[in-house]
C-alpha positions as CSV (number, residue, x, y, z in Angstrom):
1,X,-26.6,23.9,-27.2
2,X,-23.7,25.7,-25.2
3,X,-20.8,26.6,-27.0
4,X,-17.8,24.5,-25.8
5,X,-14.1,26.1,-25.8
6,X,-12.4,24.5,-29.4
7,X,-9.9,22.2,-26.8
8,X,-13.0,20.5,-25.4
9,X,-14.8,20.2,-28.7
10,X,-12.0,19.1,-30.4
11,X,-10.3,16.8,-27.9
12,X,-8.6,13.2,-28.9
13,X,-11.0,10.5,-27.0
14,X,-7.9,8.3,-25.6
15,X,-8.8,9.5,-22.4
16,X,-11.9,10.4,-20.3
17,X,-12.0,13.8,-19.4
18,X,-10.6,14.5,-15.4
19,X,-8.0,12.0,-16.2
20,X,-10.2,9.1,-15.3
21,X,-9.6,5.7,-16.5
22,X,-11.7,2.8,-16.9
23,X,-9.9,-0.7,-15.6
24,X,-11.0,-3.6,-17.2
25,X,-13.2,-5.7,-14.7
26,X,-11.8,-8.8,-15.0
27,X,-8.0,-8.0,-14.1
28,X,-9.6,-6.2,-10.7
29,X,-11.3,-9.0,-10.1
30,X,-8.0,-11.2,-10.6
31,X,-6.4,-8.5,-8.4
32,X,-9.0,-8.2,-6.0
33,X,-8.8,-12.5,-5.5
34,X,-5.5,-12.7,-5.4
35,X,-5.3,-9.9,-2.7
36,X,-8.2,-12.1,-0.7
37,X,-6.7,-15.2,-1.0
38,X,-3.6,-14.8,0.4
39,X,-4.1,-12.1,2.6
40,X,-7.6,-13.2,3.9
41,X,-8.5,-9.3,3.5
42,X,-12.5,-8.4,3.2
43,X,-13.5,-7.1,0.4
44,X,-14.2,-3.8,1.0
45,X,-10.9,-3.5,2.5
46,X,-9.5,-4.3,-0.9
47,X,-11.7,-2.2,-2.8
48,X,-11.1,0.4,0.0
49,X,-7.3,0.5,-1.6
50,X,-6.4,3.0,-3.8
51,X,-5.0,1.3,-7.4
52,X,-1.4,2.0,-7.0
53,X,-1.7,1.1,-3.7
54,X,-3.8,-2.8,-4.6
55,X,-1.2,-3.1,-7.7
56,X,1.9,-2.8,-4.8
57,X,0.5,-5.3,-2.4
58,X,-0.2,-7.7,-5.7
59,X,3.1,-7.0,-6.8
60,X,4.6,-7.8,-3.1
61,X,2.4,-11.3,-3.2
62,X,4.0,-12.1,-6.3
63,X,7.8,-11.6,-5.0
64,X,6.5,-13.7,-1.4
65,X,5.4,-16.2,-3.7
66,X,8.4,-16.1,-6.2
67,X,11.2,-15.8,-3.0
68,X,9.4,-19.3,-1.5
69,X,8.8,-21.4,-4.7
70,X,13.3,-20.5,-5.6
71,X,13.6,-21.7,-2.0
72,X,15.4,-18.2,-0.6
């Protein structure tokens, strides 16, 4: 077995290693439908989008939504 450095060996596991994260599959797919529905996007377009960059557009949904249900 190759020897690893001690920080690698030794490392917490909160994290994966490369700073990856795993999303949970069932708020993307919320994300990914409520992207489609009111945007009519394909989607690999969606899935094209980076996850800061679907989170923004859900986010902006959200306040189009919110400004037309107050009536502003």
């Amino acid at each position: 077995m190759p020897v690893l450095r001690a920080g690698v060996r030794g490392r917490h596991r909160r994290w994966a290693p490369g700073g990856i994260l795993t999303y949970a599959t069932g708020r993307l797919h919320e994300e990914i439908a409520y992207v489609a529905y009111h945007f009519h996007w394909r989607l690999d377009d969606i899935l094209d989008l980076e996850h800061p960059a679907r989170q923004r557009f859900v986010a902006e949904i959200s306040n189009i939504n919110r400004r037309i249900t107050e009536g502003d």
